[in-house]
DSSP file (Angstrom, degrees, kcal/mol; ACC not computed):
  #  RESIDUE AA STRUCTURE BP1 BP2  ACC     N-H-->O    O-->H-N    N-H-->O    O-->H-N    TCO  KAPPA ALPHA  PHI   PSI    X-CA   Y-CA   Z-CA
    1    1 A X              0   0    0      0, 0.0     2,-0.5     0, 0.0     0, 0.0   0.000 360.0 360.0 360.0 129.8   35.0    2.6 -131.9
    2    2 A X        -     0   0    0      1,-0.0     3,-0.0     3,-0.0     0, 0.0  -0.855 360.0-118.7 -99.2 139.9   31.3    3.1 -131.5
    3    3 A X        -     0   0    0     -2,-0.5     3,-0.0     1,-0.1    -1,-0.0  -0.262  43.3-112.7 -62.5 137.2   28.7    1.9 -129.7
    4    4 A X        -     0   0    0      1,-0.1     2,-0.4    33,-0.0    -1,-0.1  -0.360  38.2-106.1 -91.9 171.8   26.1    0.2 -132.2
    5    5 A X        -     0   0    0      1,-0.2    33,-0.3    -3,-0.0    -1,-0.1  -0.835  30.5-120.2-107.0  95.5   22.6    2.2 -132.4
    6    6 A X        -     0   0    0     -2,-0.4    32,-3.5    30,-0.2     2,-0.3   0.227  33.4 -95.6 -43.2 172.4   20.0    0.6 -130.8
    7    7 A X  E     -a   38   0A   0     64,-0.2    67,-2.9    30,-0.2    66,-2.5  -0.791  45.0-176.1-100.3 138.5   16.6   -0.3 -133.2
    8    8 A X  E     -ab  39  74A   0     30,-1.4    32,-2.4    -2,-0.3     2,-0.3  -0.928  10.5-153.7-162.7 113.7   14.1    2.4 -132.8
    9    9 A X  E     -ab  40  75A   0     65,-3.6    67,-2.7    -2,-0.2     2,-0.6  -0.567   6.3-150.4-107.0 152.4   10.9    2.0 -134.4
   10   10 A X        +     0   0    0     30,-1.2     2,-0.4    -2,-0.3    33,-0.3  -0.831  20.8 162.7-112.3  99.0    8.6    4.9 -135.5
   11   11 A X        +     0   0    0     -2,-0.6    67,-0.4    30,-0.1     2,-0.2  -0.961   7.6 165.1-135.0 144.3    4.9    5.2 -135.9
   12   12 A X        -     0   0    0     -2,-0.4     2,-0.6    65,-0.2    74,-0.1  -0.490  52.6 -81.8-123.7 174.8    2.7    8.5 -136.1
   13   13 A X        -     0   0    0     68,-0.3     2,-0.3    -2,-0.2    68,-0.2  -0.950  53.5-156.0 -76.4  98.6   -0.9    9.4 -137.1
   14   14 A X        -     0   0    0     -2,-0.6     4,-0.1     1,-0.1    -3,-0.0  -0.802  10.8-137.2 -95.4 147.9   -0.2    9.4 -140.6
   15   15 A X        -     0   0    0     -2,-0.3     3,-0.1     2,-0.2    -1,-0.1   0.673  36.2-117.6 -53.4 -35.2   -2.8   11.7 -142.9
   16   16 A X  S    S+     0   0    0      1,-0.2     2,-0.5     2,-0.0     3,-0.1   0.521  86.4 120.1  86.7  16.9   -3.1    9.3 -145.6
   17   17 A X     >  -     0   0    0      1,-0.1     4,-1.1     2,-0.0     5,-0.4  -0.939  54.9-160.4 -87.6 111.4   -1.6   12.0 -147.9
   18   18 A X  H  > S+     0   0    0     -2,-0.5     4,-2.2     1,-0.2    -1,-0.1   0.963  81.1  48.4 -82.2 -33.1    1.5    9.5 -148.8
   19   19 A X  H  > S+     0   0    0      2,-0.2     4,-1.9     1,-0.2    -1,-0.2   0.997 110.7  42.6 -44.0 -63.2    3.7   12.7 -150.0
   20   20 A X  H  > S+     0   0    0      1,-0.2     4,-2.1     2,-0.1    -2,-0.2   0.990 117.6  50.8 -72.8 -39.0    3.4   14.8 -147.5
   21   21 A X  H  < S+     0   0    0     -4,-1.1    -1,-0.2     2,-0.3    -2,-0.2   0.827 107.0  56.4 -36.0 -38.7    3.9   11.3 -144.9
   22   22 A X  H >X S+     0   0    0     -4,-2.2     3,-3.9    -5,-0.4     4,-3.3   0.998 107.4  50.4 -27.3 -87.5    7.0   10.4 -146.8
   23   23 A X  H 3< S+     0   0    0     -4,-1.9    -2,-0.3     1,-0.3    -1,-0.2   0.483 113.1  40.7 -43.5 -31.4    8.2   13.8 -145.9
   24   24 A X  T 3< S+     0   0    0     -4,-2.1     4,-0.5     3,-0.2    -1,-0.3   0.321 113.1  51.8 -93.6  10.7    7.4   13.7 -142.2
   25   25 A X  T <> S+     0   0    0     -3,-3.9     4,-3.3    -4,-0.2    -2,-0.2   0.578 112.0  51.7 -77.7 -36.7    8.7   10.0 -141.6
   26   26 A X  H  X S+     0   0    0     -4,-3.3     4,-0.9     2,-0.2    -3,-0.2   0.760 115.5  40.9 -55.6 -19.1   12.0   11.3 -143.4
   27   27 A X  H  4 S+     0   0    0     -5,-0.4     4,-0.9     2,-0.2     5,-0.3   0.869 115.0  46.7-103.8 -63.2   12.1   14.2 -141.0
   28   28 A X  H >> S+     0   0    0     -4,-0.5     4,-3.3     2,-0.2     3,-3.1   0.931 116.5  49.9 -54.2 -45.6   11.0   12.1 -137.6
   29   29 A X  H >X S+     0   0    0     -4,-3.3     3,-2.0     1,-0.3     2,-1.2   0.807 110.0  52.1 -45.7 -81.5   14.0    9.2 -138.8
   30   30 A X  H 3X S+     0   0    0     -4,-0.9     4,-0.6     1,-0.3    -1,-0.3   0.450 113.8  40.4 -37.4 -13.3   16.5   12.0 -139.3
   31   31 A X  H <> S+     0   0    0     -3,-3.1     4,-1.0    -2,-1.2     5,-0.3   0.783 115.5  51.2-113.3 -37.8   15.9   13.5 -135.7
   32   32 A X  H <<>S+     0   0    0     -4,-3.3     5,-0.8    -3,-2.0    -2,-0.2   0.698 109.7  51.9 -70.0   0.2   15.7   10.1 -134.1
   33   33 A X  H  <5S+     0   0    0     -4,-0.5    -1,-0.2     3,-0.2    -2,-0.2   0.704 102.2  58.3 -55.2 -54.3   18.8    9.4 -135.7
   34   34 A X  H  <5S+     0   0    0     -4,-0.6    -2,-0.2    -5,-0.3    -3,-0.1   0.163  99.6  59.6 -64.0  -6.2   20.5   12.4 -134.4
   35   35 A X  T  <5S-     0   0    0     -4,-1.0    -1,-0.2     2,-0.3    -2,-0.2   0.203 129.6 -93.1-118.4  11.7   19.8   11.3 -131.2
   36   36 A X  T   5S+     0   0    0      1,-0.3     2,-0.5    -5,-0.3    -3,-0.2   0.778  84.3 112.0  98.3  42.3   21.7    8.2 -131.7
   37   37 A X      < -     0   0    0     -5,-0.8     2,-0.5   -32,-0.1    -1,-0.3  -0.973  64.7-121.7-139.1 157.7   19.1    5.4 -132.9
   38   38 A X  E     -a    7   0A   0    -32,-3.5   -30,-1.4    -2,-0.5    -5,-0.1  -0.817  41.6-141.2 -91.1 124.7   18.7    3.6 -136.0
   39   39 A X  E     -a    8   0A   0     -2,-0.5   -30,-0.2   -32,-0.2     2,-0.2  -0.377  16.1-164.3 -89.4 138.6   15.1    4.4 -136.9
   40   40 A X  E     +a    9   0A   0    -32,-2.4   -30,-1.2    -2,-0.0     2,-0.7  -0.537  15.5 164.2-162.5 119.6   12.8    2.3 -138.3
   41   41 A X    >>  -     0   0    0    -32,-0.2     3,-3.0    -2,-0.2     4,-1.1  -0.726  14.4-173.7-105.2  85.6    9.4    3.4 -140.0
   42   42 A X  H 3> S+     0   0    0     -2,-0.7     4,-0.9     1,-0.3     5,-0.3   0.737  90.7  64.4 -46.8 -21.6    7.7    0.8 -142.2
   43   43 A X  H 34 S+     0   0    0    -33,-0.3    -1,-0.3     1,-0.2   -18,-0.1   0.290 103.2  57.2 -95.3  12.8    5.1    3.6 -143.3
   44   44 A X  H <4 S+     0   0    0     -3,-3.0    -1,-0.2   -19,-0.1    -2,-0.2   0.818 127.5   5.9 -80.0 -54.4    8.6    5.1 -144.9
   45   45 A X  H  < S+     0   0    0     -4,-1.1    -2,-0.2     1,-0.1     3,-0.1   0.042 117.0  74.8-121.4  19.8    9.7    1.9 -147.3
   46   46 A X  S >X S+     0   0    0     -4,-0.9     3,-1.9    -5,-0.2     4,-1.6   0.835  91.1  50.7-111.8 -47.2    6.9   -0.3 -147.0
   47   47 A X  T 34 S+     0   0    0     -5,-0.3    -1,-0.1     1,-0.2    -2,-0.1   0.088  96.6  80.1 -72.7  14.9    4.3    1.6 -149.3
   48   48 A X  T 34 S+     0   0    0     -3,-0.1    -1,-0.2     3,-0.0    -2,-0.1   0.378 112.1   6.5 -97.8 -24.9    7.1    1.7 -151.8
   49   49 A X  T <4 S+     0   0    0     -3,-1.9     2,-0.3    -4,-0.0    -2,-0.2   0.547 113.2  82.2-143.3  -1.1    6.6   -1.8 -153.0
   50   50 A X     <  -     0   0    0     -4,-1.6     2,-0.2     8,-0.0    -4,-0.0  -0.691  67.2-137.5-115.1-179.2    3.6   -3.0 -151.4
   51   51 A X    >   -     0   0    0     -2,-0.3     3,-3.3     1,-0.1     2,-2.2  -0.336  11.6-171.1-111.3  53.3   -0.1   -2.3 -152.6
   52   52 A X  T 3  S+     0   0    0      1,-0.3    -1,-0.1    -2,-0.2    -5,-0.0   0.243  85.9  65.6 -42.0   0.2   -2.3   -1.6 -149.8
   53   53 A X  T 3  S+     0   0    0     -2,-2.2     2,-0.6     4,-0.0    -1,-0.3   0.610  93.3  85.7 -85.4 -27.4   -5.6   -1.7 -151.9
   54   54 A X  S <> S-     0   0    0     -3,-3.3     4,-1.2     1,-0.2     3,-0.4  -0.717  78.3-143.3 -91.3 133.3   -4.5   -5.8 -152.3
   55   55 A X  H  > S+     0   0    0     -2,-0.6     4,-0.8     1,-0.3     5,-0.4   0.909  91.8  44.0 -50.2 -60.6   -5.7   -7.5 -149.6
   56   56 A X  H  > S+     0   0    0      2,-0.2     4,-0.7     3,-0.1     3,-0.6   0.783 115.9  49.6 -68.5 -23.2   -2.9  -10.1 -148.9
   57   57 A X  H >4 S+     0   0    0     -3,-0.4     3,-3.0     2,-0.2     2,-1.7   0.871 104.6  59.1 -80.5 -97.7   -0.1   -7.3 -149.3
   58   58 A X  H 3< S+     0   0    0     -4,-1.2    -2,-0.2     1,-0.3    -3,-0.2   0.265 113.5  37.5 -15.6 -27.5   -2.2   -5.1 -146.9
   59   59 A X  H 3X>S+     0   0    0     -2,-1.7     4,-2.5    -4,-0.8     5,-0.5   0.466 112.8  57.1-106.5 -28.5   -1.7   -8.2 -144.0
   60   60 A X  H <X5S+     0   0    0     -3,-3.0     4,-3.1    -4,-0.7    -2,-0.2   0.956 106.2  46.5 -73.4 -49.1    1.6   -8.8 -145.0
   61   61 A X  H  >5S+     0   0    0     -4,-0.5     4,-3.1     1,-0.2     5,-0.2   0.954 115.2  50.1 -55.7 -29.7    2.6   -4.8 -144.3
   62   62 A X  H  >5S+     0   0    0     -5,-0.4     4,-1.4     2,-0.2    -2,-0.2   0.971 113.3  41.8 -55.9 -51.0    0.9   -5.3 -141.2
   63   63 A X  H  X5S+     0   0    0     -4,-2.5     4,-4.0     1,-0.3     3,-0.3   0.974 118.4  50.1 -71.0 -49.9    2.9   -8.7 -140.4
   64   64 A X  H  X<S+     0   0    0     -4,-3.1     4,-2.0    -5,-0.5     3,-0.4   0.829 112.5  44.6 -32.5 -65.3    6.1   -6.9 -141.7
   65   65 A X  H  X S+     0   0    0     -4,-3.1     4,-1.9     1,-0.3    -1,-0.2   0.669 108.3  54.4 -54.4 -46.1    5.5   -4.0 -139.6
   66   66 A X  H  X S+     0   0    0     -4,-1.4     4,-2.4    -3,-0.3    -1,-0.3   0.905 106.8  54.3 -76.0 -39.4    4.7   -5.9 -136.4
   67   67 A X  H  X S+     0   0    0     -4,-4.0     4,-2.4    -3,-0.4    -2,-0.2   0.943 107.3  53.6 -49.0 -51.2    8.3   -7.9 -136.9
   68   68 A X  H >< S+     0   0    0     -4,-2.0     3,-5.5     1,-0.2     4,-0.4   0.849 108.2  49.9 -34.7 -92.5   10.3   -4.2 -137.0
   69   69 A X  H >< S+     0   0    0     -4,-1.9     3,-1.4     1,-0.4    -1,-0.2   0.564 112.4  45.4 -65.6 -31.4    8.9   -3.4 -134.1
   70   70 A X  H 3< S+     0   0    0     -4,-2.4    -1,-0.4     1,-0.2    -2,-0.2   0.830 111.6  52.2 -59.6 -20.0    9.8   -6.8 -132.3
   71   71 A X  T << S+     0   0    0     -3,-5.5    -1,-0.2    -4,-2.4    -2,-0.2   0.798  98.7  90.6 -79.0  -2.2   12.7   -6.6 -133.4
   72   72 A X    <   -     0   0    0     -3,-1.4   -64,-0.2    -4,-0.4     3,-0.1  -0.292  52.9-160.3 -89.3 129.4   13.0   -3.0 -132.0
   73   73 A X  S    S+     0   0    0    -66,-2.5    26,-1.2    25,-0.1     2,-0.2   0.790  80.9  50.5 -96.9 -15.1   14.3   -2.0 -128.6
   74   74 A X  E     -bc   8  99A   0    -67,-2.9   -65,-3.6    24,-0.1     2,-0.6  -0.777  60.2-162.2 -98.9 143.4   12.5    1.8 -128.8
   75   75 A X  E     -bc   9 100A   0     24,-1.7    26,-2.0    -2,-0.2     2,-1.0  -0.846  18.1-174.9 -97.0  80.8    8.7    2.9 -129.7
   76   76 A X  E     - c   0 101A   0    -67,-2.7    26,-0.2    -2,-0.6     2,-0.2  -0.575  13.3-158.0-119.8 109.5    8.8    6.1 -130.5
   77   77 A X  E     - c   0 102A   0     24,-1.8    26,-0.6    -2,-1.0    27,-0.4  -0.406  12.6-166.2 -87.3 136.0    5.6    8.0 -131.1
   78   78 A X        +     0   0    0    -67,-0.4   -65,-0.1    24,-0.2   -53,-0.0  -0.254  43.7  35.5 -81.4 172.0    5.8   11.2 -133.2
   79   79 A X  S    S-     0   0    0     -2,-0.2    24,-0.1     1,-0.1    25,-0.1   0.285  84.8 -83.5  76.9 170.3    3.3   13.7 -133.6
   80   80 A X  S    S+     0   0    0    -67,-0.1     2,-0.2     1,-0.0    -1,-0.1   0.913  99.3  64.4 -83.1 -29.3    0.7   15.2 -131.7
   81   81 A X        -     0   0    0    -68,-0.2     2,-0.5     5,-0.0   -68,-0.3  -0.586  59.5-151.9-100.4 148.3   -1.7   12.9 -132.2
   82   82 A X        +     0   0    0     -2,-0.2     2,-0.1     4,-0.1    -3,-0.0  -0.792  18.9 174.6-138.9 125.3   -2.5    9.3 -131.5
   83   83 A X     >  -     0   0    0     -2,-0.5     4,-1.1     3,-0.0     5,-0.3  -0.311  54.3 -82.0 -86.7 166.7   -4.9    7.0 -133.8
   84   84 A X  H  > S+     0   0    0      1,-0.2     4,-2.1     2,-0.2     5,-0.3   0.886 128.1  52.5 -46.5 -61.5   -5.7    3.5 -133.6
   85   85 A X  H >>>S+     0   0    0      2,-0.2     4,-3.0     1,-0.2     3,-0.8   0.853 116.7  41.3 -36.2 -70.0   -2.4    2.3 -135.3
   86   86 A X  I 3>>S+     0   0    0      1,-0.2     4,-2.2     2,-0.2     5,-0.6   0.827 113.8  49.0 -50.9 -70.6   -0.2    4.4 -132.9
   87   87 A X  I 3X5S+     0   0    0     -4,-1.1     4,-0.8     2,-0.3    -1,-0.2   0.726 117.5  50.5 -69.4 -46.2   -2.4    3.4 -129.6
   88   88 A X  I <X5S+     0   0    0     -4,-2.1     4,-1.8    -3,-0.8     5,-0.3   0.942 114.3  39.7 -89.0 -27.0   -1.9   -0.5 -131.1
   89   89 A X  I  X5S+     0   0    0     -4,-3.0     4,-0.6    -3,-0.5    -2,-0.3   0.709 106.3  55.8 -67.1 -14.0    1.4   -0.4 -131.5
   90   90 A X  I  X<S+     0   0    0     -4,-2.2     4,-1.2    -5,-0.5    -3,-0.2   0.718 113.1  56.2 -90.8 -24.7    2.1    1.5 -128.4
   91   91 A X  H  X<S+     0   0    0     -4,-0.8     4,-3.0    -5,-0.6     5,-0.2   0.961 111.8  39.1 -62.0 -48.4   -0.1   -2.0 -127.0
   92   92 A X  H  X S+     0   0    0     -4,-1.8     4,-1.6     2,-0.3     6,-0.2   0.810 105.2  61.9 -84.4 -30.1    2.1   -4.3 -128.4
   93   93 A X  H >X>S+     0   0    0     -4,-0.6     4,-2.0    -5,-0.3     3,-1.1   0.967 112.6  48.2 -55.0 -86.5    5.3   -2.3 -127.5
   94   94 A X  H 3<5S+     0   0    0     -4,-1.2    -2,-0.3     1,-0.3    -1,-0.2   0.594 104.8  50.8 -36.8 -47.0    3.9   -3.0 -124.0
   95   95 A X  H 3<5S+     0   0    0     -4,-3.0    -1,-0.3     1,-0.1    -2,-0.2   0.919 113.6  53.5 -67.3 -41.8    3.1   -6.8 -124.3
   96   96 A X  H <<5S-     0   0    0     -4,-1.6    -2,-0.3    -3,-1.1    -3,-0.2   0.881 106.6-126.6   4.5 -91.5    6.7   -6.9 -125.5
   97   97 A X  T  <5 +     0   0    0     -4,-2.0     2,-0.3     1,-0.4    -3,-0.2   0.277  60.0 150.6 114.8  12.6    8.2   -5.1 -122.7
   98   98 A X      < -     0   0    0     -5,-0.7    -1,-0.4    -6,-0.2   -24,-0.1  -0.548  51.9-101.7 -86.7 125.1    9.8   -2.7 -125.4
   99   99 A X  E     -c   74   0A   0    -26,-1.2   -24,-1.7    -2,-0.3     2,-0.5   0.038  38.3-154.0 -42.6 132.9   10.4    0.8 -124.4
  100  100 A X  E     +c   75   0A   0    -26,-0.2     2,-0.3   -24,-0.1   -24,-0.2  -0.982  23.5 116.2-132.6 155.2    8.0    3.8 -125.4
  101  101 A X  E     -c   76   0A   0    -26,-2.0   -24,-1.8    -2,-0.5     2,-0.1  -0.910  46.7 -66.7-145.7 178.2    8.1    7.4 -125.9
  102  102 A X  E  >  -c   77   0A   0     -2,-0.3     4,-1.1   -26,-0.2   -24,-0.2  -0.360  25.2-137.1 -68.0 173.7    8.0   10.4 -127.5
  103  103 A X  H  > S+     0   0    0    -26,-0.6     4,-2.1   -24,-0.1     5,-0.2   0.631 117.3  45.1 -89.1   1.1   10.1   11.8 -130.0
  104  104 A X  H  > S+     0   0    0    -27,-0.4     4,-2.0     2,-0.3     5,-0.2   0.924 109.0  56.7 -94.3 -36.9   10.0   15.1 -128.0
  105  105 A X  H  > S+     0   0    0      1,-0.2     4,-2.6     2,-0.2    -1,-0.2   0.944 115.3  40.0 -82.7 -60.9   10.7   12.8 -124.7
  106  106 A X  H  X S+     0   0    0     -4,-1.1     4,-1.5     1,-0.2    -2,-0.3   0.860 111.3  57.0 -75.9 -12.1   14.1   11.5 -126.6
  107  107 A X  H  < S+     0   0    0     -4,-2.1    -2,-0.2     2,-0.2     5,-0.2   0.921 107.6  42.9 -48.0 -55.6   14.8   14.6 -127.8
  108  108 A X  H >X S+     0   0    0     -4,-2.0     3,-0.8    -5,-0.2     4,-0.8   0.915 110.1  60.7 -55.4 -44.3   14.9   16.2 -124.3
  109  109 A X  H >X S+     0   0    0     -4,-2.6     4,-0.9     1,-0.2     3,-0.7   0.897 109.5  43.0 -31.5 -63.3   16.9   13.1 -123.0
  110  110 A X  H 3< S+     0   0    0     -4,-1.5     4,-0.3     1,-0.3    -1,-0.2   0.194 103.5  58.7 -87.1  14.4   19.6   13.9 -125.4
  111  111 A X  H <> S+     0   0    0     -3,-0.8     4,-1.0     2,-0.1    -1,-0.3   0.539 111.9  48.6-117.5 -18.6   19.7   17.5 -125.0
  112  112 A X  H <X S+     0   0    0     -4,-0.8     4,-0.7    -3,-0.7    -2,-0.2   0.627 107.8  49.8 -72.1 -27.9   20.5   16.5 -121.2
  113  113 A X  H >< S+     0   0    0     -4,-0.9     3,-0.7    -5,-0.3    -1,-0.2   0.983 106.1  54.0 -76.3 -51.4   22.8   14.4 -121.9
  114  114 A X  H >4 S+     0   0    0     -4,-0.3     3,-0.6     2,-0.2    -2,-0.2   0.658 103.9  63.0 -52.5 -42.0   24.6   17.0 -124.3
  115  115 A X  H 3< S+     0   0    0     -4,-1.0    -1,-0.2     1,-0.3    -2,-0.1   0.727 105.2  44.0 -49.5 -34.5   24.7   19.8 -121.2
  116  116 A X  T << S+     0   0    0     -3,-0.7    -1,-0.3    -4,-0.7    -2,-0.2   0.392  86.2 121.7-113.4  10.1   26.7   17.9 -119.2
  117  117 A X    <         0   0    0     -3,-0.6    -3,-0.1     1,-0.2    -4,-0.0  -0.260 360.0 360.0 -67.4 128.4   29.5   16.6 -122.2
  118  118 A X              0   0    0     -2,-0.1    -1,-0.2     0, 0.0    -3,-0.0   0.434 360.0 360.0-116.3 360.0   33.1   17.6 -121.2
């Protein structure tokens, strides 16, 4: 039996290039995944059906977004950089009381963790 995978929510600097952003939210899930959390990136599946040019869809990803991450027990910012979006979610993580990191911070965690496996 396994232990279920805590909720671990993902936000980066994204480019505004929605391709290549796809492609690096796909990549950051799959590694936080591989270190044993269920990932969850709104900027993944959210721009998939909603219209950010419409105003009310545009506050509605936001609301969406801001529910993931309560429901979430990890923050974990990707990338090198951090923009307002990251810098307000890593606020709100904090009013919360919901864990933050890096992904390089769980990555290192779980490579410790891995050393010492018998």
């Amino acid at each position: 039996m396994t232990a279920k995978r805590p909720l671990a929510y993902i936000t980066a600097a994204w480019s505004g290039n929605h391709t290549a952003d796809r492609e690096r939210a796909a990549q950051y899930c799959r590694q936080v995944y591989e270190a044993g959390y269920s990932p969850i990136c709104p900027n993944l599946f959210l721009p998939m059906f909603l219209h950010e040019s419409i105003p009310q869809e545009h506050k509605d990803g936001l609301d969406m977004a801001r529910e993931y991450l309560r429901r979430s027990r990890l923050l974990v910012m990707c990338g090198e950089q951090a923009d307002e979006t990251v810098k307000n979610d890593i606020a709100v993580a904090q009013r919360l009381h919901i864990a933050a990191t890096t992904l390089e911070g769980i990555l290192t965690v779980k490579g410790q963790g891995q050393e010492h496996e018998e």
